[in-house]
PDB file with SEQRES, HELIX, SHEET and CRYST1 records, atoms N, CA, C and O in Angstrom:
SEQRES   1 A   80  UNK UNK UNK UNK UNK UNK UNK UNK UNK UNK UNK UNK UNK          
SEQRES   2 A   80  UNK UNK UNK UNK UNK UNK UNK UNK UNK UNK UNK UNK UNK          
SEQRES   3 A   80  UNK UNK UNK UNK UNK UNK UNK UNK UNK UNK UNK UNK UNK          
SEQRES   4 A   80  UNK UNK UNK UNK UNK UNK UNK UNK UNK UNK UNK UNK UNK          
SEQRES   5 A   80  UNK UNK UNK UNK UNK UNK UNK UNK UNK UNK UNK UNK UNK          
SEQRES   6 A   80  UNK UNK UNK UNK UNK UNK UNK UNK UNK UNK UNK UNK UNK          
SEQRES   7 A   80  UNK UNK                                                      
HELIX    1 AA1 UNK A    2  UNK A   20  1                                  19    
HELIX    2 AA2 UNK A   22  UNK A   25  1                                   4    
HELIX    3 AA3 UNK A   33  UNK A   63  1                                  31    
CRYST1    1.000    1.000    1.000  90.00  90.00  90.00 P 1           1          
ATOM      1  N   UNK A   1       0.822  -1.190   0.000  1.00  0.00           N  
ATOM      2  CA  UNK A   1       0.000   0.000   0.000  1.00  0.00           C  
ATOM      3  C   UNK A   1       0.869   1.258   0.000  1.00  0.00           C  
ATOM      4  O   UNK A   1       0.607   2.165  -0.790  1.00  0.00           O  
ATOM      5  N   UNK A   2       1.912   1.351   0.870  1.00  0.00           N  
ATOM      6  CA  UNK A   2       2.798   2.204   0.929  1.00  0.00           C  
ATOM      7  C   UNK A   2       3.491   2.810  -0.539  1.00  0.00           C  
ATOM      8  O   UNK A   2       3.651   4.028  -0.620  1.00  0.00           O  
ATOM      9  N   UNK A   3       3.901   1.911  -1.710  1.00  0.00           N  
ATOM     10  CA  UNK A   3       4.311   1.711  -2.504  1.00  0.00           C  
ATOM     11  C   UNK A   3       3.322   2.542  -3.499  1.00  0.00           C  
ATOM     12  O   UNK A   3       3.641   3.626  -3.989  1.00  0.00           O  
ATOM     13  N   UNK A   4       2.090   1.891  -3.728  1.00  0.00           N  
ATOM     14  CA  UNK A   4       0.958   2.415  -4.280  1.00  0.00           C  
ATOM     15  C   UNK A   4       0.772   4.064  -3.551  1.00  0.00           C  
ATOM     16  O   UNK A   4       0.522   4.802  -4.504  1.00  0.00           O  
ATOM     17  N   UNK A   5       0.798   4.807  -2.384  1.00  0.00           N  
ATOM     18  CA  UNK A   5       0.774   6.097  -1.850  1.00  0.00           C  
ATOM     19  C   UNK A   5       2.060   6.749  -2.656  1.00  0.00           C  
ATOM     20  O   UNK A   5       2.035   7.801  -3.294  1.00  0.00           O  
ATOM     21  N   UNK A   6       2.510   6.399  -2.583  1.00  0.00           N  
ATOM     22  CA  UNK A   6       4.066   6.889  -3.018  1.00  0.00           C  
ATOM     23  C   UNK A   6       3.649   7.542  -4.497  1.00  0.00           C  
ATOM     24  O   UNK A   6       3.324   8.701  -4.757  1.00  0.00           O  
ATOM     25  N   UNK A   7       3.760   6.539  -5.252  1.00  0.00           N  
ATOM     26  CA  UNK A   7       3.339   6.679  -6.800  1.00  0.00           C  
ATOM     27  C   UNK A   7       2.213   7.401  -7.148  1.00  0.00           C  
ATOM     28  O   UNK A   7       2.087   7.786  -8.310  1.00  0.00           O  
ATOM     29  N   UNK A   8       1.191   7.693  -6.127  1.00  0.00           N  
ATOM     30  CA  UNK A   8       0.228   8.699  -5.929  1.00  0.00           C  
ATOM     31  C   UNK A   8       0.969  10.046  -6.065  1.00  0.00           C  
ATOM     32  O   UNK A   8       0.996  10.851  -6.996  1.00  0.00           O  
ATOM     33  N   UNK A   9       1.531  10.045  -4.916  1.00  0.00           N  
ATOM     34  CA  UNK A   9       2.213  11.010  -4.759  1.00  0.00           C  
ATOM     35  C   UNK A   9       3.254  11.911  -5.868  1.00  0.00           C  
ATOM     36  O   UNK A   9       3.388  13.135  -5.845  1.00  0.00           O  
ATOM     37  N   UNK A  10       3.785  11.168  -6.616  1.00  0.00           N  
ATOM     38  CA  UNK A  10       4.685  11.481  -7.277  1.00  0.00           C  
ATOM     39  C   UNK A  10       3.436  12.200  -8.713  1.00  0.00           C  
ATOM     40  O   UNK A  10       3.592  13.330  -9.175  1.00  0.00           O  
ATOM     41  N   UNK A  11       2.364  11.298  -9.146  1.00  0.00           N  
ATOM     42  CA  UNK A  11       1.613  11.522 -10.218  1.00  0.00           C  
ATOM     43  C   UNK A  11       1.180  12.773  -9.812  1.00  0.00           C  
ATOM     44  O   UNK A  11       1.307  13.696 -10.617  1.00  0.00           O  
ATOM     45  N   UNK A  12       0.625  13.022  -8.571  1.00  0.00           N  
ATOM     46  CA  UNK A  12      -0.113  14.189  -7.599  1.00  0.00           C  
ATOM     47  C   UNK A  12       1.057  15.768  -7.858  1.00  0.00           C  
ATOM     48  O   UNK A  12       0.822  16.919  -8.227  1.00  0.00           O  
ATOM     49  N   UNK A  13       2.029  15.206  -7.535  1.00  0.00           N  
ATOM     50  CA  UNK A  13       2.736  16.096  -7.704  1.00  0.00           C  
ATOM     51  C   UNK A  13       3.202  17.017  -9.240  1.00  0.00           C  
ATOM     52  O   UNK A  13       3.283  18.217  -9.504  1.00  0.00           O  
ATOM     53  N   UNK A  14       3.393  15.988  -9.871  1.00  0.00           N  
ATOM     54  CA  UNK A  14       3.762  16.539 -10.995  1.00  0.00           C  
ATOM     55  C   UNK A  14       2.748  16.639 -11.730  1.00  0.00           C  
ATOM     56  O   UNK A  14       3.173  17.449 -12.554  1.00  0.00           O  
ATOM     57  N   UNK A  15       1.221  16.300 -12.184  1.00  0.00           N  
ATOM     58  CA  UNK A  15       0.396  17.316 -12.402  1.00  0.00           C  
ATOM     59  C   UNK A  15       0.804  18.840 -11.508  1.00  0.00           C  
ATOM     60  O   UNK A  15       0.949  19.941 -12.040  1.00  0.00           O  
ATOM     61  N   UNK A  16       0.914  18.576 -10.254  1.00  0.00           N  
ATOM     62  CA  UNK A  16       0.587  20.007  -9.862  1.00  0.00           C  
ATOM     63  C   UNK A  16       1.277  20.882 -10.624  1.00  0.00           C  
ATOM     64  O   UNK A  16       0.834  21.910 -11.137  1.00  0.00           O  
ATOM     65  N   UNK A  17       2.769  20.294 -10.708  1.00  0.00           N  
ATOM     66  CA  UNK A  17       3.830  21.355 -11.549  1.00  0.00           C  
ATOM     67  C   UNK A  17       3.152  21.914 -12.588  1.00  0.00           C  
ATOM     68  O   UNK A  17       2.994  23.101 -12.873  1.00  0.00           O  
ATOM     69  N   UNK A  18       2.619  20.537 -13.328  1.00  0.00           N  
ATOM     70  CA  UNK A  18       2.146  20.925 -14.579  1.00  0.00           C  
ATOM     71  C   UNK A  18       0.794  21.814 -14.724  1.00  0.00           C  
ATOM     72  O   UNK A  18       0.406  22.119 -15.851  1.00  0.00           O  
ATOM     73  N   UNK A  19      -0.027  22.287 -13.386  1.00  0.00           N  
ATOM     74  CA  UNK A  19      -0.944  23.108 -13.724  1.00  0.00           C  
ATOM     75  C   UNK A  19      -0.079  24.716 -13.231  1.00  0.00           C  
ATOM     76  O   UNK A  19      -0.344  25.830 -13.682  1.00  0.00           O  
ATOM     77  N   UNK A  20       0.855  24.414 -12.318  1.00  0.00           N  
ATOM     78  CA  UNK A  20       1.464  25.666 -12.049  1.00  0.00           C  
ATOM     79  C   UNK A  20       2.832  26.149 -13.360  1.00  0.00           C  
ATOM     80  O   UNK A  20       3.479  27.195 -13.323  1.00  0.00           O  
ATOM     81  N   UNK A  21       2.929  25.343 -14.132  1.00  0.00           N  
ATOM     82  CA  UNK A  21       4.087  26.195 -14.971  1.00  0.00           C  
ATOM     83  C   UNK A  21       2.525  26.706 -16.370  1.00  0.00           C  
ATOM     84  O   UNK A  21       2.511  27.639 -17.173  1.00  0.00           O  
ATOM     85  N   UNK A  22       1.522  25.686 -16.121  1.00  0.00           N  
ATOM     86  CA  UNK A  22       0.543  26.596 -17.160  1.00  0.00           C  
ATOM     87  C   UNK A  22       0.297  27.893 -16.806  1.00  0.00           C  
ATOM     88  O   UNK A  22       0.387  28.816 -17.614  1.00  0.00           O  
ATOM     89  N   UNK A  23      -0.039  28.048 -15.541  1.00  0.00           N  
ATOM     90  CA  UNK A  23      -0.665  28.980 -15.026  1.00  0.00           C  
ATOM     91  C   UNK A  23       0.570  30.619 -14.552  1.00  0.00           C  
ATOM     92  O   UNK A  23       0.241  31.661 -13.987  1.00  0.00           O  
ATOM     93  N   UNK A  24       2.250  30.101 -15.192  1.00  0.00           N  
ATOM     94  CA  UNK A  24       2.856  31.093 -15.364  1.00  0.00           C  
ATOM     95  C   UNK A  24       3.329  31.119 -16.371  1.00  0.00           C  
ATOM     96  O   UNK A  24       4.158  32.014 -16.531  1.00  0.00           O  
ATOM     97  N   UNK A  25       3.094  30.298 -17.394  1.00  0.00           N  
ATOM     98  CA  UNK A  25       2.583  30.659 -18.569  1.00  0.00           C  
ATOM     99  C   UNK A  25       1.813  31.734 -19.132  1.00  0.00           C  
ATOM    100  O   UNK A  25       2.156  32.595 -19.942  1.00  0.00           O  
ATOM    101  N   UNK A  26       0.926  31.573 -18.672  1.00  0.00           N  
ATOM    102  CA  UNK A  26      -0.231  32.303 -19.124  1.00  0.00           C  
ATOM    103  C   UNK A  26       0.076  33.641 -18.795  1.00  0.00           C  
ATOM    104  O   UNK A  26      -0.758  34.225 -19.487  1.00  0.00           O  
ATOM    105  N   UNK A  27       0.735  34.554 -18.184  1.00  0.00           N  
ATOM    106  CA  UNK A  27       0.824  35.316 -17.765  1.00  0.00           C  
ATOM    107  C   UNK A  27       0.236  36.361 -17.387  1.00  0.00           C  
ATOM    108  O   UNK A  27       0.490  37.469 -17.860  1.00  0.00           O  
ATOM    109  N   UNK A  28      -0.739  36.115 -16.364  1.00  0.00           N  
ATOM    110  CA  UNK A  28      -2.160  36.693 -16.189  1.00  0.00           C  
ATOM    111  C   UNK A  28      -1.776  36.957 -14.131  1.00  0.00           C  
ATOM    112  O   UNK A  28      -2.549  37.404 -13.284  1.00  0.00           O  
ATOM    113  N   UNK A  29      -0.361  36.477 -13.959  1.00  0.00           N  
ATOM    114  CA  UNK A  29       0.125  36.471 -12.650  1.00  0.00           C  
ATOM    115  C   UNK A  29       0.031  37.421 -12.731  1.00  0.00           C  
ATOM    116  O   UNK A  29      -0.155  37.955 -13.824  1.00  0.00           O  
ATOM    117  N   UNK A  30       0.150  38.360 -11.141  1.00  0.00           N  
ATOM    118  CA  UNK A  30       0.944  39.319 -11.161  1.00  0.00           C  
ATOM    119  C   UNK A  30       2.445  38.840 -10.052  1.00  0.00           C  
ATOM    120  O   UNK A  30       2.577  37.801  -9.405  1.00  0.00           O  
ATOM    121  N   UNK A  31       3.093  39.636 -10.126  1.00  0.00           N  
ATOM    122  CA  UNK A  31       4.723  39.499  -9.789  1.00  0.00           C  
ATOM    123  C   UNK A  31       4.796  38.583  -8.627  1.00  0.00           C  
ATOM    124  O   UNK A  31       5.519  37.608  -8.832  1.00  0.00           O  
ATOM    125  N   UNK A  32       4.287  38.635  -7.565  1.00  0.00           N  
ATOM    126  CA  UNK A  32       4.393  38.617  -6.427  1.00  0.00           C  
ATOM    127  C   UNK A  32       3.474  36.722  -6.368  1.00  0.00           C  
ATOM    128  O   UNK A  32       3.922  35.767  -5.734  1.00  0.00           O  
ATOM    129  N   UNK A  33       2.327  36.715  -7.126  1.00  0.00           N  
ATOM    130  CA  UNK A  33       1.730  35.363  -7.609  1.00  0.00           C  
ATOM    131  C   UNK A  33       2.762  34.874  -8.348  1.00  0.00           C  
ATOM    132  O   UNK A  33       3.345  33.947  -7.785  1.00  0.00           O  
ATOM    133  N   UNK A  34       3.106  35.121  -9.211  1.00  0.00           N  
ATOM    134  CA  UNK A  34       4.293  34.379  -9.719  1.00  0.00           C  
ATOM    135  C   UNK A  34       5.794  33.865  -9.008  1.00  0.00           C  
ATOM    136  O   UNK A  34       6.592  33.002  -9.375  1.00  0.00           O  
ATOM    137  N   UNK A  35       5.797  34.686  -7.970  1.00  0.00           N  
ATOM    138  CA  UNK A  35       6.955  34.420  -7.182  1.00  0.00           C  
ATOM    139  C   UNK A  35       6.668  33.493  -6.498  1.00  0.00           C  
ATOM    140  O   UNK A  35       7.482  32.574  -6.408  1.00  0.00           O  
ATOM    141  N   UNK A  36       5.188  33.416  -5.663  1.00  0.00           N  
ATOM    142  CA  UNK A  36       4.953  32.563  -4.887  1.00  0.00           C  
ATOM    143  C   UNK A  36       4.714  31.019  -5.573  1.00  0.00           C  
ATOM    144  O   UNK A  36       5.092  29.994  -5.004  1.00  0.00           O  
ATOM    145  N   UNK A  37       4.123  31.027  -6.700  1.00  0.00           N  
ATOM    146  CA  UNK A  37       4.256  29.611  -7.538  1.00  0.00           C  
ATOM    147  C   UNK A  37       5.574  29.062  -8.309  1.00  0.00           C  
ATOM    148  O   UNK A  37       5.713  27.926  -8.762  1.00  0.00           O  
ATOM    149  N   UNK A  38       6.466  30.077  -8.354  1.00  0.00           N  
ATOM    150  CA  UNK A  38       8.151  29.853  -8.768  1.00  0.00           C  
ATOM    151  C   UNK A  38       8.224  28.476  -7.542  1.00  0.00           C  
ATOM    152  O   UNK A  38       8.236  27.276  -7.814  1.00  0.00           O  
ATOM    153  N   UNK A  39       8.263  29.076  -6.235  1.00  0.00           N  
ATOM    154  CA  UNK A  39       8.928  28.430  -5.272  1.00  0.00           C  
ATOM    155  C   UNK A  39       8.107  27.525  -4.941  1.00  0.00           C  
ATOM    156  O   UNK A  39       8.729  26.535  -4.557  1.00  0.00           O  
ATOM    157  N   UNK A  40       6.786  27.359  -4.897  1.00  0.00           N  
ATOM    158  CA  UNK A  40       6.324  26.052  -5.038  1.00  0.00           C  
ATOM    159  C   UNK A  40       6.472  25.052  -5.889  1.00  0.00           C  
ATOM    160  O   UNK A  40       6.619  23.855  -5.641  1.00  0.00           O  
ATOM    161  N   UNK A  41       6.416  25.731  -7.145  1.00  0.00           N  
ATOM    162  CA  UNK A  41       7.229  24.740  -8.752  1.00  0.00           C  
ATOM    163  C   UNK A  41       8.926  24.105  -8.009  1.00  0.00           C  
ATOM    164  O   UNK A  41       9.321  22.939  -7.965  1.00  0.00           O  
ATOM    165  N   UNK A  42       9.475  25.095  -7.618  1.00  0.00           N  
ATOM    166  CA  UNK A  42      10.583  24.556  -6.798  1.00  0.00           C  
ATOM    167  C   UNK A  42      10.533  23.167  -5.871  1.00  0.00           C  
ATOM    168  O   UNK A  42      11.033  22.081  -6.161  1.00  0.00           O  
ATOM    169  N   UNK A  43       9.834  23.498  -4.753  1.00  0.00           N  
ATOM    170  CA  UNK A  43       9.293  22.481  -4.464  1.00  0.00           C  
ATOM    171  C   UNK A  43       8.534  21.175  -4.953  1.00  0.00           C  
ATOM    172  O   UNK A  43       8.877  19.999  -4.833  1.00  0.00           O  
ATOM    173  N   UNK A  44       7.659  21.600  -5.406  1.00  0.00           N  
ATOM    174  CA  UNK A  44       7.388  20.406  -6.309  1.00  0.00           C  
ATOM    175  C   UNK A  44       7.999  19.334  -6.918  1.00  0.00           C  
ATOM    176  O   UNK A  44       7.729  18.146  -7.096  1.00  0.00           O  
ATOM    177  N   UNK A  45       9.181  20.323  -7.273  1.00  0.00           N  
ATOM    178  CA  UNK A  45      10.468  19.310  -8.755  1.00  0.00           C  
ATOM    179  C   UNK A  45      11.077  18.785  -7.790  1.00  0.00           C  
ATOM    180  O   UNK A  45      11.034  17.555  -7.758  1.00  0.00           O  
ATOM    181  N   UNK A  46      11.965  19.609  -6.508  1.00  0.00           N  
ATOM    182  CA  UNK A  46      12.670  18.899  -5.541  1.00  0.00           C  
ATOM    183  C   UNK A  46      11.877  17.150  -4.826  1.00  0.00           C  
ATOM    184  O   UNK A  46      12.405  16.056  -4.627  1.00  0.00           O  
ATOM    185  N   UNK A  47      10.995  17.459  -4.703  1.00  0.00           N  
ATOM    186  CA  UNK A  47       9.876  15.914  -4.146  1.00  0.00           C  
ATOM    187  C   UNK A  47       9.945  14.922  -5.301  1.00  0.00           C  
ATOM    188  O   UNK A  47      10.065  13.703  -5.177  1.00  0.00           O  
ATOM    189  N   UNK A  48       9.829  15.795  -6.760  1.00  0.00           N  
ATOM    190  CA  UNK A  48       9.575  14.826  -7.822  1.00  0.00           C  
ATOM    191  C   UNK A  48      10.806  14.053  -8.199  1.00  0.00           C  
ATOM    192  O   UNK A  48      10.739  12.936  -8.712  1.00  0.00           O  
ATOM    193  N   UNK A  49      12.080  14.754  -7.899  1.00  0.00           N  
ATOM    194  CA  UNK A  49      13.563  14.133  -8.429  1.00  0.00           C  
ATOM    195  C   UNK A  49      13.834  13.404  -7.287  1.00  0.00           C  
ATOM    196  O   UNK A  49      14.797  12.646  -7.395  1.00  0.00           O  
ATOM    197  N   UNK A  50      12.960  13.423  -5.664  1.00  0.00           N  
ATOM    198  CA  UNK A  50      13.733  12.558  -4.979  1.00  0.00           C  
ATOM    199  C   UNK A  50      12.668  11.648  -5.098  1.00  0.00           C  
ATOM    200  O   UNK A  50      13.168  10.579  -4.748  1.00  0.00           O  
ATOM    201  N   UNK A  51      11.500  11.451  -5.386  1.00  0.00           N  
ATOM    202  CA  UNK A  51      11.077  10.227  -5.467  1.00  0.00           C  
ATOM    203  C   UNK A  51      11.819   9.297  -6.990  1.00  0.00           C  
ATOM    204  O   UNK A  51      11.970   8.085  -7.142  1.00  0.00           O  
ATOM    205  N   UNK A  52      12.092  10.233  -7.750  1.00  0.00           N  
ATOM    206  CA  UNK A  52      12.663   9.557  -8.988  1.00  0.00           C  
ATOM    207  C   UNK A  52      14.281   8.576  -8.714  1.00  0.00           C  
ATOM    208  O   UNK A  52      14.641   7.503  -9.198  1.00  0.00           O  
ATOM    209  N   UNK A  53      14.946   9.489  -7.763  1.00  0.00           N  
ATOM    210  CA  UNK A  53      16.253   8.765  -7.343  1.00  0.00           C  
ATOM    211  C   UNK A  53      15.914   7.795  -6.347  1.00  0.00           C  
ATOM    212  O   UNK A  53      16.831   7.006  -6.116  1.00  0.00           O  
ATOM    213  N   UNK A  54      14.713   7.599  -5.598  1.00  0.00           N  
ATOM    214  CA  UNK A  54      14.370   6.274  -4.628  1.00  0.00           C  
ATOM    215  C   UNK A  54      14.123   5.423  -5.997  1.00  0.00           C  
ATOM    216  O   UNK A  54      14.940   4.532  -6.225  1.00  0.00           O  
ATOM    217  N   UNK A  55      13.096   5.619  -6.896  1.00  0.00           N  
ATOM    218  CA  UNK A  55      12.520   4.748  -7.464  1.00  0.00           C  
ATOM    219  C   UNK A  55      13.832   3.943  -8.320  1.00  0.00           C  
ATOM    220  O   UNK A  55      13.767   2.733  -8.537  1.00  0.00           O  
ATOM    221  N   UNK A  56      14.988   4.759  -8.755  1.00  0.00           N  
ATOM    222  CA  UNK A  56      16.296   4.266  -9.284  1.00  0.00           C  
ATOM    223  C   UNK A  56      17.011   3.554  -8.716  1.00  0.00           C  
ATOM    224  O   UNK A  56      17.741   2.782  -9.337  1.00  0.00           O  
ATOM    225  N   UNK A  57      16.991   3.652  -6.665  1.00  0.00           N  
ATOM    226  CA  UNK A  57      17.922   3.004  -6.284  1.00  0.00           C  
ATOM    227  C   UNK A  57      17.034   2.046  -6.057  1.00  0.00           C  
ATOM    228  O   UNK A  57      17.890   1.277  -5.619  1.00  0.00           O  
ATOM    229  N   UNK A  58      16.269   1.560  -5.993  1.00  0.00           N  
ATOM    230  CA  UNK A  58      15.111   0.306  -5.507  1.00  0.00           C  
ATOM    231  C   UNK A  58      15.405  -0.530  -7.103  1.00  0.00           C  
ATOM    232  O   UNK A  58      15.663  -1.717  -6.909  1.00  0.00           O  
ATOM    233  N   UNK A  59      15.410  -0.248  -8.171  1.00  0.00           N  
ATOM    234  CA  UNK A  59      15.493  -0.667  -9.522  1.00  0.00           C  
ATOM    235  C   UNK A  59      16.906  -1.102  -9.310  1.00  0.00           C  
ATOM    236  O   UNK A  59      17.115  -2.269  -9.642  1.00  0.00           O  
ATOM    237  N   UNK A  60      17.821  -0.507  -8.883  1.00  0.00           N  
ATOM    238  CA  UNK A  60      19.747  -1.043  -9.054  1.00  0.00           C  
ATOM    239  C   UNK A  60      19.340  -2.218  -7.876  1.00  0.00           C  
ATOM    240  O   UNK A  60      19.566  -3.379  -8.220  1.00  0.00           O  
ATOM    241  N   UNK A  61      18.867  -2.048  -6.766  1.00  0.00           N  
ATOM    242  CA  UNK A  61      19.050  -3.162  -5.701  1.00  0.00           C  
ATOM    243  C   UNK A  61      18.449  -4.427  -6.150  1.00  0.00           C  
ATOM    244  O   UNK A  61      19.082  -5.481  -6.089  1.00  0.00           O  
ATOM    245  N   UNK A  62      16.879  -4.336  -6.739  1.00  0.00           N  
ATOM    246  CA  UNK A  62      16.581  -5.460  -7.686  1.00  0.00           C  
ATOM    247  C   UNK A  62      16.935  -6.039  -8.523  1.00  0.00           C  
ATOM    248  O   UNK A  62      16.579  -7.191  -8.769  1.00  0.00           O  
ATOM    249  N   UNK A  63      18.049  -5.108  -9.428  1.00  0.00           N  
ATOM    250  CA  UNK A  63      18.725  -5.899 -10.506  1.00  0.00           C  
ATOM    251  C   UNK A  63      20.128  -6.320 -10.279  1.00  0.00           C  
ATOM    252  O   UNK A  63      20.751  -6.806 -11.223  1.00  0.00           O  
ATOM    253  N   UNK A  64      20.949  -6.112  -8.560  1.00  0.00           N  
ATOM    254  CA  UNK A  64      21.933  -6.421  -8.065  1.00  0.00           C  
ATOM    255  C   UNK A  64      21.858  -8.180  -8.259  1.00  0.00           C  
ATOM    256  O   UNK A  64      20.796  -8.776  -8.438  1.00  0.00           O  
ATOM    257  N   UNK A  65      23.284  -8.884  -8.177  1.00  0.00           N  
ATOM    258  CA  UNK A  65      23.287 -10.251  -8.588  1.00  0.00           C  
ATOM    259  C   UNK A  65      24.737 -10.768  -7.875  1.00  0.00           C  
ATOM    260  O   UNK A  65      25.851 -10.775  -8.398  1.00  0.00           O  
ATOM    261  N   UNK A  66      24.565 -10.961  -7.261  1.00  0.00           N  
ATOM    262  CA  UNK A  66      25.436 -11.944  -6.259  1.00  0.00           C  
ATOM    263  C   UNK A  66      26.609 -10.341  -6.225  1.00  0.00           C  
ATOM    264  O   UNK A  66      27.780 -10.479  -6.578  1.00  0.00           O  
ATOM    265  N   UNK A  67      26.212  -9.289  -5.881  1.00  0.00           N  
ATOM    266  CA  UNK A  67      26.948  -8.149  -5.125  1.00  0.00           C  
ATOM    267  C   UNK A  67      27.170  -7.280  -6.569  1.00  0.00           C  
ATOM    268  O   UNK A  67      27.545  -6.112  -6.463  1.00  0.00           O  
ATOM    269  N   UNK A  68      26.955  -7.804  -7.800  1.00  0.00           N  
ATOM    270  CA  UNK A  68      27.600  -7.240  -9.072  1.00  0.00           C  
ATOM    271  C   UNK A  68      25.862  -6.358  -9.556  1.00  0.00           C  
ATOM    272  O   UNK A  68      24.769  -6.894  -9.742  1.00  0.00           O  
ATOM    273  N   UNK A  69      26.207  -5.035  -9.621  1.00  0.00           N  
ATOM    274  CA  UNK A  69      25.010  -4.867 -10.827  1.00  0.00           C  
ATOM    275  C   UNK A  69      25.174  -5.456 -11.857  1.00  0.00           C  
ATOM    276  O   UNK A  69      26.262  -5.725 -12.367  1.00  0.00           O  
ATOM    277  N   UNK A  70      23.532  -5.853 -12.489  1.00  0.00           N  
ATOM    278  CA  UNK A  70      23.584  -6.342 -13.474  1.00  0.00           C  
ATOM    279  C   UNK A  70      22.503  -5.523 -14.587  1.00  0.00           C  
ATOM    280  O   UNK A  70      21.337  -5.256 -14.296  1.00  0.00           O  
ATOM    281  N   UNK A  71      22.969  -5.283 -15.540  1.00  0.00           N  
ATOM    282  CA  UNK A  71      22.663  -4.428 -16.419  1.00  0.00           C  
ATOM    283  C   UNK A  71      21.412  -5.241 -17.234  1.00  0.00           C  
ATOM    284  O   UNK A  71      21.465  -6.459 -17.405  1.00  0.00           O  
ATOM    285  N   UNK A  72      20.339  -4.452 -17.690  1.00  0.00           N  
ATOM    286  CA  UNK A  72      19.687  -5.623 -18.453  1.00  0.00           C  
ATOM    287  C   UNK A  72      18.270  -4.638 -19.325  1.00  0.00           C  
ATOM    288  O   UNK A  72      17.456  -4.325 -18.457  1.00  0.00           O  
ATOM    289  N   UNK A  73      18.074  -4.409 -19.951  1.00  0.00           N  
ATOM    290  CA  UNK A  73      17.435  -3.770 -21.214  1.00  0.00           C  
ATOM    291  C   UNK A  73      16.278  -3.204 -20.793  1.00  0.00           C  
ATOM    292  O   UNK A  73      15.584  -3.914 -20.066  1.00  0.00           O  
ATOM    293  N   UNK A  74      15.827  -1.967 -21.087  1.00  0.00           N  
ATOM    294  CA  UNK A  74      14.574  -1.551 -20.123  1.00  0.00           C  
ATOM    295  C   UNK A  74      13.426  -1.881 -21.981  1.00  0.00           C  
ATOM    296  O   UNK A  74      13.632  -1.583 -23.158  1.00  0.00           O  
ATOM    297  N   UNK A  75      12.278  -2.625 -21.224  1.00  0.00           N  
ATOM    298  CA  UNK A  75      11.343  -2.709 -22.515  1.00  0.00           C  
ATOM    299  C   UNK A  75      10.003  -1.936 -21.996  1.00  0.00           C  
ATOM    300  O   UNK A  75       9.603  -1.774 -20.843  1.00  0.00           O  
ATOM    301  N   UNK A  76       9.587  -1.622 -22.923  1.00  0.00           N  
ATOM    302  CA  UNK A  76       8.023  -0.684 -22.883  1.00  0.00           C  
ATOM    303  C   UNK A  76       7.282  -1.282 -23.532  1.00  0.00           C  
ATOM    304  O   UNK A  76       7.569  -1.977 -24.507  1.00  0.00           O  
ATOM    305  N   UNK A  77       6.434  -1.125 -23.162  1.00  0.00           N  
ATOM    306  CA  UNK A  77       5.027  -2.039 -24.406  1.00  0.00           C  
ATOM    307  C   UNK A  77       5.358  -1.993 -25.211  1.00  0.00           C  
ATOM    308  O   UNK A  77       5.601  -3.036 -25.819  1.00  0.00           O  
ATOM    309  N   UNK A  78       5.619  -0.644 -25.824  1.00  0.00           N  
ATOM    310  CA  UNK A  78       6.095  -0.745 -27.597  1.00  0.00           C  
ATOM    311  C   UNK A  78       6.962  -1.494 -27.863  1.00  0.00           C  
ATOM    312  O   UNK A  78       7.190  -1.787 -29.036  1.00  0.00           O  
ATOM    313  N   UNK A  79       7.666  -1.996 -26.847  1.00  0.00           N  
ATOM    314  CA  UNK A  79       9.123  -3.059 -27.311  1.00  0.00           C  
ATOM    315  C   UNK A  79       8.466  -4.123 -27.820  1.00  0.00           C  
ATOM    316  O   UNK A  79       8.518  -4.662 -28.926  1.00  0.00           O  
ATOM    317  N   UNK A  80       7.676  -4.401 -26.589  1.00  0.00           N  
ATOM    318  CA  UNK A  80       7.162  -5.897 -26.755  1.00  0.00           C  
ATOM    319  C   UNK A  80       6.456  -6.282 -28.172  1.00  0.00           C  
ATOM    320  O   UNK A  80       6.036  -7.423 -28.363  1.00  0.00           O  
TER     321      UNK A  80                                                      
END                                                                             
């Protein structure tokens, strides 16, 4: 369950970015709104790159093999 919150989290988040870099986009801020969603966009990315570097080191520990990483082909549906 924990696992599943997490990945919530991360989707949760980065929509948010993605409604806050629309919304300074648009440029309908004024200065001071825009400053304050800069540093939340800040925030945001900081949560989003450290869930991205957990989700990397959990991926190297699974594909570890008698102490050696082991390297091995990432496939996507489209591979298949």
């Amino acid at each position: 369950m924990a696992r599943k919150k997490a990945a919530l989290d991360f989707e949760q988040s980065l929509a948010d970015l993605q409604a806050l870099v629309e919304r300074l986009e648009s440029g309908e801020l004024s200065l001071e709104d825009s400053l304050t969603a800069f540093e939340q966009g800040i925030r945001l990315t900081r949560d989003c790159q450290a869930a991205l570097s957990q989700a990397e080191q959990k991926v190297q520990i699974l594909l570890e093999r008698d102490g050696e990483l082991e390297e091995a082909p990432f496939e996507t549906d489209s591979d298949a």
